[in-house]
C-alpha positions in Angstrom: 47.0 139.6 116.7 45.0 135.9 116.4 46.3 133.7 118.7 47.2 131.1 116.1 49.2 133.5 113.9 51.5 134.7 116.7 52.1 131.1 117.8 53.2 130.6 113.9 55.1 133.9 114.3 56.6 133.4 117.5 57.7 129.7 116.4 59.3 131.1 113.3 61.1 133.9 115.6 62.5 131.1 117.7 63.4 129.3 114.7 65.5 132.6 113.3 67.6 132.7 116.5 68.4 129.1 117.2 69.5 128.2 113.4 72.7 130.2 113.7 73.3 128.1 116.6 72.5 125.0 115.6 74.5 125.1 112.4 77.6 125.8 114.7 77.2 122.9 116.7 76.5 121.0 113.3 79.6 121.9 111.7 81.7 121.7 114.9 80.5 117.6 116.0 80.7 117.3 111.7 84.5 118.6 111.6 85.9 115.3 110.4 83.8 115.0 107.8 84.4 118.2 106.3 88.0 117.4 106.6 87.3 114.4 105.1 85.5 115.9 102.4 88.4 119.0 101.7 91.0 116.2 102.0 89.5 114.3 99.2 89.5 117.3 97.1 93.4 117.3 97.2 93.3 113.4 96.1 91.0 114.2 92.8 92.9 117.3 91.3 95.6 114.6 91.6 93.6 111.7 90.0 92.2 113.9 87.5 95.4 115.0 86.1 96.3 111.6 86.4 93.8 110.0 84.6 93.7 112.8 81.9 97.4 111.7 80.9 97.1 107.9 81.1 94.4 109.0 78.3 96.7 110.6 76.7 99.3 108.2 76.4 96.4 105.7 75.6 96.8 103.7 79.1 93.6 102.1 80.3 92.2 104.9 77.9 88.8 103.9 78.7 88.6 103.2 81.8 90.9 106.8 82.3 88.5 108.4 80.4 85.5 107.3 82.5 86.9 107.8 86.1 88.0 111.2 85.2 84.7 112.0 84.5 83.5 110.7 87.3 86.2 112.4 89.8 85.2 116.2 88.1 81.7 115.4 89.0 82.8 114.8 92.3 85.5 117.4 92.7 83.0 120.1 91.7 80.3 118.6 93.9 82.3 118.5 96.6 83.8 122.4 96.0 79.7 123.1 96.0 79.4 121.3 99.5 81.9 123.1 100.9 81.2 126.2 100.0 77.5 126.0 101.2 79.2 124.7 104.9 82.0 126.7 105.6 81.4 129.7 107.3 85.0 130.7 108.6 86.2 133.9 106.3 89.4 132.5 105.2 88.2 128.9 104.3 85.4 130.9 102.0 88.0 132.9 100.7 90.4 129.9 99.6 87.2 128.3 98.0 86.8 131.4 95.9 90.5 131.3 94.7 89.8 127.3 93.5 86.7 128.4 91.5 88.1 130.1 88.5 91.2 127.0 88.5 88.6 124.3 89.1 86.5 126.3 85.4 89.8 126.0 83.7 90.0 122.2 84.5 86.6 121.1 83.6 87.0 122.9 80.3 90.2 121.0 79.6 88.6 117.6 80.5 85.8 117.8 78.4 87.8 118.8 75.3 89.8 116.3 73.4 93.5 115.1 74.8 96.0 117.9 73.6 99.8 117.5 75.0 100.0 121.3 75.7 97.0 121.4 78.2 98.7 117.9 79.8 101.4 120.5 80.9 98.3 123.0 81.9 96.6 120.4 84.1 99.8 119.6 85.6 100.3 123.4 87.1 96.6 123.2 87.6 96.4 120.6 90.0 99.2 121.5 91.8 97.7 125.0 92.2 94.6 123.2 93.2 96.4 120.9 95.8 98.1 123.7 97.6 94.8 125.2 98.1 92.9 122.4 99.2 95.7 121.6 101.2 95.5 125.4 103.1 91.6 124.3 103.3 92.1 121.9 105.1 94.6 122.9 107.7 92.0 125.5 108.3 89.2 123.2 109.1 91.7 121.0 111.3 92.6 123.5 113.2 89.1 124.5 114.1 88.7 120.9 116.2 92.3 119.6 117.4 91.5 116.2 118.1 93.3 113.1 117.4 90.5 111.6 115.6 90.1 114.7 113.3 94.4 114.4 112.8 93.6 110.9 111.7 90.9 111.8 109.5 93.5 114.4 107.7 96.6 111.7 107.6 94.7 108.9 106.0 93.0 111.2 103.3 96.1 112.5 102.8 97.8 109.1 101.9 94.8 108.6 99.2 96.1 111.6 97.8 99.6 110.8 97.9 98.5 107.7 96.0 97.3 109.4 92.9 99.8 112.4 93.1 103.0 109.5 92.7 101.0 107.9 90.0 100.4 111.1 88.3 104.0 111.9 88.3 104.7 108.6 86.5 101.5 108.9 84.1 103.7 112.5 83.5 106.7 111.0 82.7 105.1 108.5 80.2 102.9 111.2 78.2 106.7 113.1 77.6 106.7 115.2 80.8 109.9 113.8 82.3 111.6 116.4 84.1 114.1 116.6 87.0 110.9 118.3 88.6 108.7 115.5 88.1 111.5 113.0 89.2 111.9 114.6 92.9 108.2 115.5 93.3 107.1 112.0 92.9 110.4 111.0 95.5 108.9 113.4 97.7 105.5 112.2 97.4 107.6 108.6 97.9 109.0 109.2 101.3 106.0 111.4 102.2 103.8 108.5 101.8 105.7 105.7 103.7 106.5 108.2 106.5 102.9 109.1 106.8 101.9 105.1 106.7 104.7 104.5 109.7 102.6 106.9 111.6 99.3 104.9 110.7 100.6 101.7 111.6 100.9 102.6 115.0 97.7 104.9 115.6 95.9 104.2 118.6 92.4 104.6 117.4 93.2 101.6 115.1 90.7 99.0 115.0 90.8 95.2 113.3 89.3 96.3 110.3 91.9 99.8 109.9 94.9 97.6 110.6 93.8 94.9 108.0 93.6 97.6 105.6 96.6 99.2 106.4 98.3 95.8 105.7 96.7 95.5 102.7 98.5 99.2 101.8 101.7 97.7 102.6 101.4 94.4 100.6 100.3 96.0 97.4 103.2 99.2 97.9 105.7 96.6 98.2 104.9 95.4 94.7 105.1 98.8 92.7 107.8 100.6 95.3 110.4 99.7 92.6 109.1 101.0 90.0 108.7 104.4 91.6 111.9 104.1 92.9 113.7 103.4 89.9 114.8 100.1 90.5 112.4 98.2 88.0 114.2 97.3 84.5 110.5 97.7 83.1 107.8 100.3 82.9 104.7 98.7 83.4 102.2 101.4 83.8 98.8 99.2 83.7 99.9 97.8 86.7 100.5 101.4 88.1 97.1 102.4 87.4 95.7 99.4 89.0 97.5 99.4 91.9 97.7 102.8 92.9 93.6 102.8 92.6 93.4 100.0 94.7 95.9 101.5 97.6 93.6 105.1 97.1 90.4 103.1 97.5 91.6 101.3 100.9 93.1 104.3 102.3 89.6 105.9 101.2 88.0 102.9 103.9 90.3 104.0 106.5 89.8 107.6 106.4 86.2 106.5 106.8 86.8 104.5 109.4 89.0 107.5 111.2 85.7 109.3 110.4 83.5 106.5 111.9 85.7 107.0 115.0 85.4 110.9 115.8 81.8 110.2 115.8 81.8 107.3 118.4 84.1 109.6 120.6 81.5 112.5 120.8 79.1 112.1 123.9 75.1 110.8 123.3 73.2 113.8 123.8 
């Protein structure tokens, strides 16, 4: 064989049997970012359905219509990612289970408002949450490490954000149930336990803990109304503000992120 073609062959050989390898050590240093990435998955079937019945009630219709746009994209971008990283059996086979839900919801998005499929997205993102939520107790469990914990927390408080206002955009399009009422209580407590716990993380920097106040300062504003204690229903405000609490909880999941990486050794 000429010299130069089995170098070329041998280098391609050596190539073959390292790859496996070196995708494991990818995925296992990039395990907060895939939880990351699953966790934010759970947050836009919530958002999605959200924003598809503000639409429908005609509730910062535009803006709804746009950012639910926008958050498919991403949702089936994501889905795409994620199925092209994970290599784990059960992880794949969740992923397969979202794919023919995750269809169903595009579909609905890209057709006109109809109050029937409002009721259809509803069971579809909570089918879709429960999933995503299985995905990423999965992943977690592959690296058990505070930061990675973190990671899941904080993502999960985004979601929480847009599953309460989801619940309220429900009961607004006509979907007021006792269902609805003790799901978005759930989601209520759930969220203001989970912040407790984030307060007093010990990978907080500055920069988390300023956002974290922020959380708290906006939360105390629209708490009543989720609670029942407003005399009005303003649900502009709801849509505003629960954005805004979803996009700084979005920065600190990032920053939990940021931290898992400074943890790992230099090689």
């Amino acid at each position: 064989m000429n010299t130069k073609i089995k170098a070329v062959a041998l280098f391609w050989l050596a190539t073959l049997i390292c790859l496996p390898l070196a995708m494991s050590n990818v995925l296992a240093a990039d395990m907060a970012s895939l939880v990351n990435t699953a966790g934010m998955q759970r947050m836009l079937t919530q958002r999605i359905t959200k924003d598809y019945l503000f639409l429908g009630s005609q509730i910062r219709a535009g803006k709804a219509g746009r950012q639910m746009k926008g958050s498919v994209a991403l949702l089936r971008s994501n889905h795409d990612v994620l199925k092209q990283s994970v290599t784990d059996s059960k992880v794949s086979s969740l992923l397969v289970e979202v794919d023919p839900l995750l269809e169903k919801m595009e579909k609905i998005t890209k057709a006109a408002y109809v109050k029937f499929s409002g009721a259809t997205m509803l069971e579809l993102s909570e089918s879709m949450l429960e999933l995503y939520q299985a995905i990423v107790v999965e992943l977690e469990g592959k690296q058990a490490e505070k930061t990675v914990a973190a990671v899941n927390t904080a993502g999960r408080q985004r979601m929480l954000s847009q599953r309460i206002a989801m619940f309220y955009a429900a009961q607004q399009a006509g979907f007021q149930s006792d269902t609805t009422i003790n799901q978005m209580k759930q989601s209520v407590d759930e969220f203001e336990s989970a912040h407790k716990a984030l307060e007093v993380n010990s990978l907080n920097s500055e920069e988390i803990n300023r956002e974290l106040q922020g959380v708290e300062n906006v939360w105390k504003t629209v708490r009543p109304y989720f609670a029942g204690d407003a005399e009005e229903s303003f649900p502009v405000t709801i849509f505003v503000t629960t954005d805004d609490i979803m996009k700084r909880m979005n920065k600190v999941t990032l920053l939990y992120v940021k931290a898992h990486w400074a943890s790992k050794p230099k090689q």
